[in-house]
N, CA and C of each residue as an Amber inpcrd file, in Angstrom:
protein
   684
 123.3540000 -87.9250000 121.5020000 123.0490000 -86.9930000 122.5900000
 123.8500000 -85.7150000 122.4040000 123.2890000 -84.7060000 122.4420000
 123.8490000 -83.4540000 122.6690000 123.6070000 -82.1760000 123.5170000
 124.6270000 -81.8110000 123.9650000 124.0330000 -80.5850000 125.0460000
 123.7780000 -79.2510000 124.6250000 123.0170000 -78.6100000 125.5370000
 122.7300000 -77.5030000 125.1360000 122.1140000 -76.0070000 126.2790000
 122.1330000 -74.6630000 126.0350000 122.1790000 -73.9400000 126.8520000
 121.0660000 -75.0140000 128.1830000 120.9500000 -74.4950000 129.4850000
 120.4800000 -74.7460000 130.3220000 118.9180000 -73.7780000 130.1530000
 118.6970000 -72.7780000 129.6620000 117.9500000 -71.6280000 129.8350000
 117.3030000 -72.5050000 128.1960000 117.8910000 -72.8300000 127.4660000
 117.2780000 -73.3560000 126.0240000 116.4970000 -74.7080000 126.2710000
 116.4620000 -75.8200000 127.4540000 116.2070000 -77.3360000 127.6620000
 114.9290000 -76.7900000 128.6430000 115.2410000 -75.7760000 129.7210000
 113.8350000 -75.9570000 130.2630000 114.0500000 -76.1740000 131.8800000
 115.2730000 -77.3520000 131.6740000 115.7050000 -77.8180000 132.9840000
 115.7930000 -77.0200000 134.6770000 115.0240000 -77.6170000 135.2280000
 114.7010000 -76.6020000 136.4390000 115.8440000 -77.8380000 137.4480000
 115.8590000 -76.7700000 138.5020000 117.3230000 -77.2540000 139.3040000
 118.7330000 -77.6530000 139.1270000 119.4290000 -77.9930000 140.0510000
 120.6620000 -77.5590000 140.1690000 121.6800000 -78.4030000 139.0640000
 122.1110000 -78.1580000 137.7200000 123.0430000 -78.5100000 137.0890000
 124.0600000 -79.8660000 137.7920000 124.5300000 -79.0310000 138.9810000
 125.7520000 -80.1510000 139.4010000 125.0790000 -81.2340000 139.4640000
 124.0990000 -81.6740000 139.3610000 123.5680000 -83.2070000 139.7900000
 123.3390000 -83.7010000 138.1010000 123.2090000 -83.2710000 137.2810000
 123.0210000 -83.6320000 135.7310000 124.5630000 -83.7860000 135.5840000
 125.4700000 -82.9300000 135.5800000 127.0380000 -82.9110000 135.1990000
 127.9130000 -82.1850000 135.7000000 128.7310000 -82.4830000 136.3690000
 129.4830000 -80.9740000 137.1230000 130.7550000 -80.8090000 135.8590000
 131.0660000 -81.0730000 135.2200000 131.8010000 -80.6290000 133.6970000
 130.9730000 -80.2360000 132.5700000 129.9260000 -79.6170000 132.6660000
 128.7070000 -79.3770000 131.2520000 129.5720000 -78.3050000 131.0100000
 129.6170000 -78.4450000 129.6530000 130.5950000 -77.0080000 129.0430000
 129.6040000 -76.8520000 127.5090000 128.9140000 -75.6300000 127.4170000
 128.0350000 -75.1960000 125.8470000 129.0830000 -75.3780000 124.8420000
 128.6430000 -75.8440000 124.2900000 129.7840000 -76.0960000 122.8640000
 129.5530000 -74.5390000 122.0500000 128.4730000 -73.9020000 122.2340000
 128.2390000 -72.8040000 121.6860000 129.3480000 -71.3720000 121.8790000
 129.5560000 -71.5040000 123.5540000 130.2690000 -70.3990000 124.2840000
 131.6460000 -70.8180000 124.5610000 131.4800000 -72.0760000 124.8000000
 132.6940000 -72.3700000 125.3520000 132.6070000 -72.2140000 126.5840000
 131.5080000 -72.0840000 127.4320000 131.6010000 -71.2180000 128.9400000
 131.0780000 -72.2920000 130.0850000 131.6580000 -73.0080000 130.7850000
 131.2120000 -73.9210000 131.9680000 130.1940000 -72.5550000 132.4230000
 129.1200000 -73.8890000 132.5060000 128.0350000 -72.8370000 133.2350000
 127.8720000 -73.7300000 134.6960000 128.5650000 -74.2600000 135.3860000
 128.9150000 -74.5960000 136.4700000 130.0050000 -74.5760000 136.8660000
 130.1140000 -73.8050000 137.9870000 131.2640000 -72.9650000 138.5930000
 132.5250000 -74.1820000 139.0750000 133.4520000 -73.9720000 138.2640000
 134.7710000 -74.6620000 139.0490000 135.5150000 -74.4860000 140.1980000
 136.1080000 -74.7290000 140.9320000 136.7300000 -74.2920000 141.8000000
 137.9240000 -73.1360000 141.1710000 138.2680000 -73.7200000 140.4360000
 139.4960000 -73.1480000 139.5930000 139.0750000 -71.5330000 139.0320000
 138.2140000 -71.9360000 138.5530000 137.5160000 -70.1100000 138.2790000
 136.9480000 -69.4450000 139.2500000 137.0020000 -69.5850000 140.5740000
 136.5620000 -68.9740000 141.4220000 137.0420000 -67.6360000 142.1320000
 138.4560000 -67.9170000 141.9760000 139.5680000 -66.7410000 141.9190000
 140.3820000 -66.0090000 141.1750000 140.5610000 -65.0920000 141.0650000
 141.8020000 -64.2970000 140.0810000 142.8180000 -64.1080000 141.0280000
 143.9920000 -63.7190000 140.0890000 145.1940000 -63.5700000 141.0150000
 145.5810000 -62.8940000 140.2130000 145.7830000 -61.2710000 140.5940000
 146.0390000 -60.3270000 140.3820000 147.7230000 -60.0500000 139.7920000
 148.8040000 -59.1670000 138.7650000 149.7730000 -59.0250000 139.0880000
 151.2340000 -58.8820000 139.7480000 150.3590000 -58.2420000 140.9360000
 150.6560000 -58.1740000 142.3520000 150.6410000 -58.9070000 143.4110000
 150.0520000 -60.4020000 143.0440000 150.5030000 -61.4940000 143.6570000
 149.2330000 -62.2330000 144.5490000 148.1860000 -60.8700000 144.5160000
 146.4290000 -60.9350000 145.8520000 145.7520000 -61.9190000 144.4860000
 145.2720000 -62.5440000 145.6490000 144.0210000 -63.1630000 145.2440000
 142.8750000 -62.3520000 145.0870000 141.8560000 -61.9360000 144.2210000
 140.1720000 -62.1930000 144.9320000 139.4240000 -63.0560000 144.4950000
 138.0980000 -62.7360000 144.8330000 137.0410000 -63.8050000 144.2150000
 136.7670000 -63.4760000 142.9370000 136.0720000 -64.2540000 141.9010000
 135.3590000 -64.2660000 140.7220000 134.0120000 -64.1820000 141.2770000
 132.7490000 -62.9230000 140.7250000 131.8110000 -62.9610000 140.9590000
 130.8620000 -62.8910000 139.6230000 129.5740000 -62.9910000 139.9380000
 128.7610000 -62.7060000 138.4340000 128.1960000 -61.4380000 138.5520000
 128.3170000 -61.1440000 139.9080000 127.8050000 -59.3530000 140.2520000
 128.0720000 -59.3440000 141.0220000 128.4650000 -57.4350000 140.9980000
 128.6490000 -56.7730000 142.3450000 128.9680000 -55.0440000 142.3900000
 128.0980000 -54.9460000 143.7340000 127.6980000 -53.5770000 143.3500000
 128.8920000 -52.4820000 143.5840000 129.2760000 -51.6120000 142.6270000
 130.1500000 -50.6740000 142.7120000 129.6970000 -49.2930000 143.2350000
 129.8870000 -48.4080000 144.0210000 129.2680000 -47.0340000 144.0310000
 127.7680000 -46.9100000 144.0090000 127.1920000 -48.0060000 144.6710000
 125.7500000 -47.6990000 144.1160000 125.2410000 -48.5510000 142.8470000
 125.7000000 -48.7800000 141.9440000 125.4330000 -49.2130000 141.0160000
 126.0280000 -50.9390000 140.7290000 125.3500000 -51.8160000 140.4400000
 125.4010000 -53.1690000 140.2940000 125.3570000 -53.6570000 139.1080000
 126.9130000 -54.0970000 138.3350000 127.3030000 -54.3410000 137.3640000
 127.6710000 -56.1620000 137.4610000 126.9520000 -56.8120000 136.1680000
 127.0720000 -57.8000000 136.0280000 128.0490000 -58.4010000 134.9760000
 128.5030000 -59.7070000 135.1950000 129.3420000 -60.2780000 133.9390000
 128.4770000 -60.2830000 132.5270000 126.7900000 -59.9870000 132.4880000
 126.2010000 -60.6920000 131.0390000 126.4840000 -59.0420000 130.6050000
 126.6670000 -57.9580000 131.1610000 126.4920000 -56.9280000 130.5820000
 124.9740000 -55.9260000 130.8280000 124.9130000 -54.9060000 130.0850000
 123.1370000 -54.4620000 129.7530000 123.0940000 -53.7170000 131.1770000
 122.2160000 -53.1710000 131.6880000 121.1390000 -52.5220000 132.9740000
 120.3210000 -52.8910000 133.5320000 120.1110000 -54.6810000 133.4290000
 118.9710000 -55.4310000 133.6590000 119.2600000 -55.1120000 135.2570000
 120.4620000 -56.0620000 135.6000000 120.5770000 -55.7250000 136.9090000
 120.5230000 -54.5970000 137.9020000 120.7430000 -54.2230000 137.3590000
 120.8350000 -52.2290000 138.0580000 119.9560000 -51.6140000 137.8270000
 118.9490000 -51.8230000 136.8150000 117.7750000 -51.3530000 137.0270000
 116.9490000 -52.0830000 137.9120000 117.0750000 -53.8540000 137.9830000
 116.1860000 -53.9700000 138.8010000 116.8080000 -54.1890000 140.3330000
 117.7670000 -53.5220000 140.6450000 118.1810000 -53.5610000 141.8260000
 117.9550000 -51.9390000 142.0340000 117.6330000 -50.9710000 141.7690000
 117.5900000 -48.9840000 141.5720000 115.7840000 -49.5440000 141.9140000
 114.8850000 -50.4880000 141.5410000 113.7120000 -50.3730000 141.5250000
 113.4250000 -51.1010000 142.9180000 114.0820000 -52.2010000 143.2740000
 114.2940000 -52.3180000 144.7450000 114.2270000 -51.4500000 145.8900000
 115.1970000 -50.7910000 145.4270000 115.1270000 -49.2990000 146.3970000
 114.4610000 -48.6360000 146.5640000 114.8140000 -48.2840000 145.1750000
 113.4480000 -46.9120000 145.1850000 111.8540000 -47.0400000 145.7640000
 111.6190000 -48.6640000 145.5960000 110.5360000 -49.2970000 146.3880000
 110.2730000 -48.9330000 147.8490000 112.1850000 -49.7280000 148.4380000
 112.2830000 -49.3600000 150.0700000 111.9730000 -47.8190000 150.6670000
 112.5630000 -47.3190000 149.5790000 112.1190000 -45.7380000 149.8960000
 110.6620000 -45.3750000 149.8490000 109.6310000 -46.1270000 149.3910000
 108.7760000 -44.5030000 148.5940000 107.6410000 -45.6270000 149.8780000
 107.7500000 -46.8520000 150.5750000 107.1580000 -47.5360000 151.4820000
 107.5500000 -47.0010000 152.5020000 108.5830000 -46.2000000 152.6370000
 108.8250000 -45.2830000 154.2650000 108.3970000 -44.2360000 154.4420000
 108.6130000 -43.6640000 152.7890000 107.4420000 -42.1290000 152.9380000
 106.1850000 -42.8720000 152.2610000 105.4470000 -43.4580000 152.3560000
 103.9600000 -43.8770000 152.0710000 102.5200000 -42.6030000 153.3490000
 103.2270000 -42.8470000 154.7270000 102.1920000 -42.0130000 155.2060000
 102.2710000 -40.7200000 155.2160000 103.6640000 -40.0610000 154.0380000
 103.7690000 -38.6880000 154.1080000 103.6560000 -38.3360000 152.3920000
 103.5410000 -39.2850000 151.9020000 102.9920000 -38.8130000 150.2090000
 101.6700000 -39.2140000 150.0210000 101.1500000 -39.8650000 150.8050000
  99.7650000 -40.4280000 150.5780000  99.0290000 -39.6680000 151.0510000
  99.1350000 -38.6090000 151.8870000  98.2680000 -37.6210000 153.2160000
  97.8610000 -36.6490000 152.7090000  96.1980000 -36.7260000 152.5330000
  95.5910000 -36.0210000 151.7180000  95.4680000 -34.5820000 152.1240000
  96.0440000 -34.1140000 153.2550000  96.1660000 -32.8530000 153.1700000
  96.9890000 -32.1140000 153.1770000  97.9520000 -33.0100000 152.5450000
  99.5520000 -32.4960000 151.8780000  99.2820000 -31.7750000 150.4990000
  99.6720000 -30.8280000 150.1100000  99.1160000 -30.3300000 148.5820000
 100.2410000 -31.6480000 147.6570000  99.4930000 -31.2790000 146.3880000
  99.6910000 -32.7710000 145.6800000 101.7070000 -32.2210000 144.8190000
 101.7330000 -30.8700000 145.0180000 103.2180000 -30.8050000 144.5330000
 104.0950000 -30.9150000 145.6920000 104.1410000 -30.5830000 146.6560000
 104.8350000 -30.7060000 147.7440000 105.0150000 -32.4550000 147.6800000
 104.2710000 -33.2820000 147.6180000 104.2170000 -34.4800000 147.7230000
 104.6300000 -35.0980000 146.5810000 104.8190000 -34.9070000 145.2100000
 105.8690000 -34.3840000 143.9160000 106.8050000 -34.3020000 144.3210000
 107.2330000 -33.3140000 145.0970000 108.5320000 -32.9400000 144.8350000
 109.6910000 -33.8630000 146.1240000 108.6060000 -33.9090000 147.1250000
 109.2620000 -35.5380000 148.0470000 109.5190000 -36.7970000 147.1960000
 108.9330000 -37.0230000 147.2560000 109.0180000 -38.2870000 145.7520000
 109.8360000 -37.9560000 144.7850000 110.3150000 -36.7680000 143.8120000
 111.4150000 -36.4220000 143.4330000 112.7150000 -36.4250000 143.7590000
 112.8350000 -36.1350000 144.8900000 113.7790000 -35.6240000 145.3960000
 114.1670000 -36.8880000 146.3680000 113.7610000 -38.0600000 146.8800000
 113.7930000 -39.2280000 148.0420000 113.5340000 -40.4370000 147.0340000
 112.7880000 -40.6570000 146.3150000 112.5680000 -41.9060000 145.6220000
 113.0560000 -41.9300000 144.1470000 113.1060000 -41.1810000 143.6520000
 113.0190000 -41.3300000 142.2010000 114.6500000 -40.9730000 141.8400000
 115.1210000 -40.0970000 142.8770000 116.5760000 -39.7130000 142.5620000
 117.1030000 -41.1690000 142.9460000 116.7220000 -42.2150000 143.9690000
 117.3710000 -43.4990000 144.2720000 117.0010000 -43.9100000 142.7860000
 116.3050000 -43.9370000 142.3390000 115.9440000 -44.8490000 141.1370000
 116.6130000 -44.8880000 140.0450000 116.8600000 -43.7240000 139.7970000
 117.8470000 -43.2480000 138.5750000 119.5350000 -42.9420000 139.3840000
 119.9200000 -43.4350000 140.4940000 121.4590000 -43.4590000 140.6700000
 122.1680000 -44.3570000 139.5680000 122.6530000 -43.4350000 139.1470000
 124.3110000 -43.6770000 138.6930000 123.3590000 -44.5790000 137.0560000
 122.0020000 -43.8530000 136.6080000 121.3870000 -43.9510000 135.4580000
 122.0020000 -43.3090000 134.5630000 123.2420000 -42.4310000 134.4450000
 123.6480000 -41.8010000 133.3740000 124.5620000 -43.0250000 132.1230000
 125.1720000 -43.6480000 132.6640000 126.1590000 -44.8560000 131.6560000
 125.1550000 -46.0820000 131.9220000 123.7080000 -45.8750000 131.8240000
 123.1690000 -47.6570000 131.5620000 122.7990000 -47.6140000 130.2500000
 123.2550000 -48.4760000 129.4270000 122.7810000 -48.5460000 128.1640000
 121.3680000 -49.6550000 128.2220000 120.1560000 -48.7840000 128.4460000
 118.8920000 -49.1630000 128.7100000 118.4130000 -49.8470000 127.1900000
 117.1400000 -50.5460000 127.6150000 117.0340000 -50.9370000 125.9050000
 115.3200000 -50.1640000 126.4170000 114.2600000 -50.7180000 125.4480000
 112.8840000 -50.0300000 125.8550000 112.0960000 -50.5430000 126.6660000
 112.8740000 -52.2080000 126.7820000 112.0760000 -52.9180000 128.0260000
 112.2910000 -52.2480000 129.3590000 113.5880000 -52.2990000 129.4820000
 114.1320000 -51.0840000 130.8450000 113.4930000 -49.9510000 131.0280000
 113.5960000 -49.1140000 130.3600000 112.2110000 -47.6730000 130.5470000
 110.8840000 -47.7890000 130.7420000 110.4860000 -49.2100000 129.9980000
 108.9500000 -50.0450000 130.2280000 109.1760000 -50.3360000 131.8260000
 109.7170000 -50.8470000 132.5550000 109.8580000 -51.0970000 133.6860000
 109.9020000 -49.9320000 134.7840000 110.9870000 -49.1250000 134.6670000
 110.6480000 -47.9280000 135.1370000 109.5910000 -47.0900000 135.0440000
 109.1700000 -46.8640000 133.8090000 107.6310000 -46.1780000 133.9430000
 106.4340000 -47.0100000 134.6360000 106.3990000 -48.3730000 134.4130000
 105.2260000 -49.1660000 134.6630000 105.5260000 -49.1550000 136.6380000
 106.8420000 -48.7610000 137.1040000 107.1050000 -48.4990000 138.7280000
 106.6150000 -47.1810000 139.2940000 106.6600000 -46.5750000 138.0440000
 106.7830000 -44.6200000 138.7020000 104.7610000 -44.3490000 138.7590000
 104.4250000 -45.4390000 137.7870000 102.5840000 -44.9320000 137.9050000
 102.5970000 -45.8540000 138.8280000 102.2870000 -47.3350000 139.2180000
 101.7880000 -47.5040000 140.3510000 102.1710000 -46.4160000 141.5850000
 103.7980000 -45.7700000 141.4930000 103.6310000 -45.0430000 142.9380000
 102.8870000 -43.6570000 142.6920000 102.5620000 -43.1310000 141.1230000
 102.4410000 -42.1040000 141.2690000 100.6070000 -42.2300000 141.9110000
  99.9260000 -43.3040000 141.3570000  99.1200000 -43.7610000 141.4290000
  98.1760000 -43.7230000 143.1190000  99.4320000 -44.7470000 143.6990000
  99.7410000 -44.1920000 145.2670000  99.5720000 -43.0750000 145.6770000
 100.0230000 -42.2770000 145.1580000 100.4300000 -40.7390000 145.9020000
  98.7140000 -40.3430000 145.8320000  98.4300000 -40.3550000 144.6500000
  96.9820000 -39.3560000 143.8540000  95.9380000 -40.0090000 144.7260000
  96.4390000 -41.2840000 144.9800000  94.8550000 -42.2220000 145.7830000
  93.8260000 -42.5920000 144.5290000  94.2320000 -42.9180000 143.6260000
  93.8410000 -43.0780000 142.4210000  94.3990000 -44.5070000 142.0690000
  92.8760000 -45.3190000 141.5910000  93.1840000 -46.9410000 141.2350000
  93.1440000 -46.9300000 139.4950000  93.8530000 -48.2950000 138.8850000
  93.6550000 -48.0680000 137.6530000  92.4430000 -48.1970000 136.8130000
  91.3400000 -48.8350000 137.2760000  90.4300000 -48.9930000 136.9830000
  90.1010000 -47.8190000 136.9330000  89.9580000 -46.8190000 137.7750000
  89.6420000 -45.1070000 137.4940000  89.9570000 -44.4520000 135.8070000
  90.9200000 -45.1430000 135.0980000  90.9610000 -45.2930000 133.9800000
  91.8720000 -43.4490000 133.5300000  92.3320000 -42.5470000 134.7190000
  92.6780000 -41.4580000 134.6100000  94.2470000 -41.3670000 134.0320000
  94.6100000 -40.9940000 132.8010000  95.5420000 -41.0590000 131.9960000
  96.4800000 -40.5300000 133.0850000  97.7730000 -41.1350000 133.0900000
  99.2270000 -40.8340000 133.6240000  99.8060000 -39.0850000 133.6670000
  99.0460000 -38.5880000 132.1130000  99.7100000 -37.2380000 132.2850000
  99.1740000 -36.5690000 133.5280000  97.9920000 -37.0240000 133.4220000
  97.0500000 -35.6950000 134.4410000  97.6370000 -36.0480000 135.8620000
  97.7200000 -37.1630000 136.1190000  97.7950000 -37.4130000 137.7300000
  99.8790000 -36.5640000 137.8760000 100.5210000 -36.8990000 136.3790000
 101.9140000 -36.0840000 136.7730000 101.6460000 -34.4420000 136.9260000
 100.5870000 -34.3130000 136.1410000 100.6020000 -32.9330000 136.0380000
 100.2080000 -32.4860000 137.5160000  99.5680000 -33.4170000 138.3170000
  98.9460000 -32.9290000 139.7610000 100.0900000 -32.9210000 141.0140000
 101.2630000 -34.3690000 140.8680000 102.2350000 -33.5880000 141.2920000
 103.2800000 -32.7960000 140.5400000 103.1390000 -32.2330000 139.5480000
 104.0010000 -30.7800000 138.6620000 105.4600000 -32.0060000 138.3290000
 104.9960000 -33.2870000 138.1170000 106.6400000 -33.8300000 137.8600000
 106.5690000 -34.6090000 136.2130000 107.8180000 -34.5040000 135.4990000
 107.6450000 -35.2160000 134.3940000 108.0890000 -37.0860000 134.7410000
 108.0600000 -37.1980000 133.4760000 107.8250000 -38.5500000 132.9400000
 109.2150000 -39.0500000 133.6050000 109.2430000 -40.4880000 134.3490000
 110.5750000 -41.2210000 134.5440000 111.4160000 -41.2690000 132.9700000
 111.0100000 -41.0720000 132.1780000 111.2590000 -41.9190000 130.6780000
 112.3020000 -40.0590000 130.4040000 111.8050000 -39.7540000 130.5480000
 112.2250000 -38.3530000 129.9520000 113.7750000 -37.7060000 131.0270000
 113.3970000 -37.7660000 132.3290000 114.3340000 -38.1020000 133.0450000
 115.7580000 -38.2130000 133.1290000 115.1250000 -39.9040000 132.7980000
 116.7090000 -40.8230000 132.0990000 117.0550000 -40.0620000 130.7240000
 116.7390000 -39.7310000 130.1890000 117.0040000 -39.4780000 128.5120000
 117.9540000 -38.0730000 128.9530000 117.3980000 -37.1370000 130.0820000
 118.1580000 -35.9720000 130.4850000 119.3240000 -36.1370000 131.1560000
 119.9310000 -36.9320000 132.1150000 120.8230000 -37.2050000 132.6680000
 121.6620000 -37.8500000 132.0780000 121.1090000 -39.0510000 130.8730000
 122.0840000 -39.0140000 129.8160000 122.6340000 -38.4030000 129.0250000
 121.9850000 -37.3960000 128.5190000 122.6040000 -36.2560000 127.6650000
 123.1730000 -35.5020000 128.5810000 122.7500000 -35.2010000 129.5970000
 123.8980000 -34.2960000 130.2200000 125.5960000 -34.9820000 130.8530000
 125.4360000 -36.1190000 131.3940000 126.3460000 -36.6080000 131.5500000
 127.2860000 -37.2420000 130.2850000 126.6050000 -37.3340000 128.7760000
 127.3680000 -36.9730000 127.1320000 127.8840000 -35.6700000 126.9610000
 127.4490000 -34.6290000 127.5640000 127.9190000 -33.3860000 127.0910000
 129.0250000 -33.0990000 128.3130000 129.0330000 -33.7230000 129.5920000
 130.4300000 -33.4080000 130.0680000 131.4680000 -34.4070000 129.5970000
 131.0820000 -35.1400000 129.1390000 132.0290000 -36.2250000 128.6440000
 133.1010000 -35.2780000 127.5950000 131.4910000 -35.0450000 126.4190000
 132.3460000 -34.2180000 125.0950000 133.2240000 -33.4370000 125.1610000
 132.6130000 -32.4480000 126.5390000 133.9380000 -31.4580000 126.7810000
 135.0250000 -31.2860000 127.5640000 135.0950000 -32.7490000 128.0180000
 136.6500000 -33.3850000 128.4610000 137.4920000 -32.8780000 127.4910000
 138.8770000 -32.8520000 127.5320000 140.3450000 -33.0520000 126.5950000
 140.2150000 -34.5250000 125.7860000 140.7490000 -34.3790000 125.2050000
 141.0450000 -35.8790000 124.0830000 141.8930000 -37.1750000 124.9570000
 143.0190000 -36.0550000 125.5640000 143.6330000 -37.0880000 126.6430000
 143.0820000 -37.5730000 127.4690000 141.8820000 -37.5850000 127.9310000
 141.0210000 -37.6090000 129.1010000 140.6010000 -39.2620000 129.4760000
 140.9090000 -40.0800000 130.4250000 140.5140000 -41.3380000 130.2710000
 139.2450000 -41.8350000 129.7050000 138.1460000 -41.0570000 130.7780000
 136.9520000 -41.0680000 130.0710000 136.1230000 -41.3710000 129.4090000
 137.1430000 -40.0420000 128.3290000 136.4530000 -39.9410000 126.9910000
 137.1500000 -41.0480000 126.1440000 138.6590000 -41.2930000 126.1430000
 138.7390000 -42.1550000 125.8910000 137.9400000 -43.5420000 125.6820000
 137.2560000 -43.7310000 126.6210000 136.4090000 -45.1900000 126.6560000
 135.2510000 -45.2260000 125.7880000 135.0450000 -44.0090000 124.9480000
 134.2620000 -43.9640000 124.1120000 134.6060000 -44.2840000 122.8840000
 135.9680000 -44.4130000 122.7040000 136.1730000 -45.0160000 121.3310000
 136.9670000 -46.5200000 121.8570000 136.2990000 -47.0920000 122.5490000
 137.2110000 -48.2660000 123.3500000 136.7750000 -48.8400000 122.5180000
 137.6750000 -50.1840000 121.5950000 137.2270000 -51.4560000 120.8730000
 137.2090000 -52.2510000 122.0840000 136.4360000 -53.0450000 122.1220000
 136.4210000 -54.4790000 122.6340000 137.0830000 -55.6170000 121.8810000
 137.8700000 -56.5610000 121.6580000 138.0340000 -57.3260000 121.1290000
 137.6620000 -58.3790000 121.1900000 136.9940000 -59.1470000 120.3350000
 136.1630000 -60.5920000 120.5860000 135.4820000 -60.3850000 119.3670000
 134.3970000 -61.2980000 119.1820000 133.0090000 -61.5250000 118.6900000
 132.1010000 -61.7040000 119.4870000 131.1660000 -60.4470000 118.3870000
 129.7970000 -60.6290000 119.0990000 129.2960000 -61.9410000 119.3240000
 128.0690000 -62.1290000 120.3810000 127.4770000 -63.4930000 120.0070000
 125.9290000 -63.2290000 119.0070000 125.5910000 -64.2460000 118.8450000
 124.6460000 -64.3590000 117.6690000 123.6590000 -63.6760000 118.1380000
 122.6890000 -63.5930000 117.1130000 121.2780000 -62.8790000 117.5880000
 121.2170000 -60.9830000 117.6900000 120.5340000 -60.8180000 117.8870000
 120.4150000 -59.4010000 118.0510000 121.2380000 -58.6630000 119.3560000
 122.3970000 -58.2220000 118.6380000 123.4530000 -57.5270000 119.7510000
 122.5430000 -56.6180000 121.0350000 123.6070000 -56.6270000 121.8310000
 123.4770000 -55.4790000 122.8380000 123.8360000 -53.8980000 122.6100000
 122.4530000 -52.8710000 122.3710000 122.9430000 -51.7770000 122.2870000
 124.0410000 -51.2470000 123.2480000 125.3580000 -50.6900000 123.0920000
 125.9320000 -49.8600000 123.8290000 125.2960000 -48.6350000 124.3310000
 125.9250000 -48.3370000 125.5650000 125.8210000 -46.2860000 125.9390000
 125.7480000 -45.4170000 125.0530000 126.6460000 -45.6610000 123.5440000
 126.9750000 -44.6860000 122.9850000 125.7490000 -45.0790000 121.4830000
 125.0440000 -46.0600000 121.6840000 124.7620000 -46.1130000 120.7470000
 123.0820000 -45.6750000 120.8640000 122.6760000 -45.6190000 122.2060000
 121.9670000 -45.1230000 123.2180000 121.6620000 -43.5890000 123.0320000
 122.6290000 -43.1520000 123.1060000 122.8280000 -41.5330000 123.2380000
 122.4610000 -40.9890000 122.0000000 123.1510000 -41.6800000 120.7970000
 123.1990000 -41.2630000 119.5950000 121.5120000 -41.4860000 119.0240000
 121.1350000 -42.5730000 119.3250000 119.5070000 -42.5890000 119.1180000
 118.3870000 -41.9790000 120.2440000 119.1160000 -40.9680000 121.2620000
 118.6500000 -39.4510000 121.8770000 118.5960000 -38.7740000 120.8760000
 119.6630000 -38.2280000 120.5340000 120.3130000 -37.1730000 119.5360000
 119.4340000 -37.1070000 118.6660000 119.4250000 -38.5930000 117.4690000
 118.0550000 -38.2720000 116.3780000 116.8400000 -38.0280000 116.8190000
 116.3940000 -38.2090000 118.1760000 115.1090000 -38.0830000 118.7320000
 114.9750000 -36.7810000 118.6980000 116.0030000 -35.9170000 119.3490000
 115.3150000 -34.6450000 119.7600000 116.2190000 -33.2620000 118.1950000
 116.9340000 -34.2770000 117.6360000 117.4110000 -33.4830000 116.3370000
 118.5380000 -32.5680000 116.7570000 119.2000000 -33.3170000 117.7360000
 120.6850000 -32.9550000 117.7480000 122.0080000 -33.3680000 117.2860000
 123.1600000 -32.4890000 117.4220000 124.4440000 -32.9310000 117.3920000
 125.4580000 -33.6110000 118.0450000 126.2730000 -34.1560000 117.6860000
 127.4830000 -34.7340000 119.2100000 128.0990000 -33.3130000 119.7430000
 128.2400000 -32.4410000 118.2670000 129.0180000 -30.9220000 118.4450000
 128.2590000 -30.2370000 119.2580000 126.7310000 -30.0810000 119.5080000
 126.3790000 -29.0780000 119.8910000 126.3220000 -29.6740000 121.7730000
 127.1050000 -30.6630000 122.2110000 127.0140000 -30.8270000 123.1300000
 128.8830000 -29.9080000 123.8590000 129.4480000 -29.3950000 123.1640000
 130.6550000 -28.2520000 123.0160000 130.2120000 -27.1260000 123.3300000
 128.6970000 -26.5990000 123.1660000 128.3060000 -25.5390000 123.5230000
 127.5290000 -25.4520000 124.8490000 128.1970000 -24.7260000 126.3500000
 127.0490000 -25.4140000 127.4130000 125.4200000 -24.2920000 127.1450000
């Protein structure tokens, strides 16, 4: 007999009733919570809790790492939002940029909070775009079966692409980074090692590794982010 991830067997429901000591021989990582790991105890003598998430500033950072969470908690919102203005972007005798630029400015800015440090992969931008046409979709009064390509209905409220967006707020929030001081904490964290080993399989792109495959996209420099 041998064990193995929980997510790899299939197994639906609650672990503690199979083993409350299952430990992956792979990770090393009890994937059932001890009492004992439930708290840290700080330098200073405080307790807190151990969590697997929790939202900082807006933004909801998890122990696995990535933007999964925070993107799909930014798409939550941005949901709650764009269902409160529904009878004021949908109202056909609103002109169609005015109703653009609500949706810009109320939904889409929730969507992309604190989007500048997510190191997105292409499923993440797949998600965000496949959110921004159903609402843009919404707005136009336009079903998909209508079969009317995405540009035209952006071009009707005058707004670009979610995808393009994110790619801007990242580079801009790289180019204030760049022109921090060297001493700068920051920037510092850009040459932060982690120490460990990776785990197997196809790594997790970083922020920086993110940015840098911007850069070849649009045929820039790290330097020319020194020039505003």
């Amino acid at each position: 007999m041998s064990w193995i991830h929980r997510k790899c067997s299939g197994v639906k429901g609650s672990l503690v009733k199979v083993c409350a000591s299952f430990v992956c021989r792979t990770c090393l990582c009890p994937l059932v919570k001890r009492e004992s790991d439930a708290c840290v105890e700080i330098d200073d003598g405080s307790v807190v809790e151990r969590v697997d998430k929790f939202c900082y500033l807006g933004d909801m950072l998890c122990v696995e790492g990535g933007a999964d969470t925070a993107i799909r908690s930014r798409l939550s919102k941005g949901w709650h939002n764009f269902r409160q203005l529904a009878p004021f972007v949908t109202a056909k005798d609103i002109p169609h940029h005015i109703r653009g630029n609500v949706y810009t400015s109320c939904v889409r800015s929730c969507m992309l909070h604190a989007s500048e440090t997510w190191p997105v992969k292409k499923e993440n931008v797949t998600a965000l775009e496949r959110a921004e046409m159903r609402m843009v979709r919404w707005i136009c009064g336009v079903k998909i079966l209508d079969k009317i390509p995405g540009d035209i209905l952006r071009r009707r409220l005058r707004i670009e692409g979610i995808g393009t967006a994110l790619q801007r707020n990242r580079l801009r929030w790289f180019g204030h980074v760049q022109r921090k001081s060297d001493d700068d904490w920051v920037k510092q964290c850009l040459n932060f090692v982690v120490v460990g080993h990776k785990s197997r399989g196809c790594p997790r792109n970083t922020w920086t590794e993110v940015v840098e495959g911007d850069l070849r996209t649009l045929g820039l420099q790290k330097d020319d982010a020194l020039d505003k």
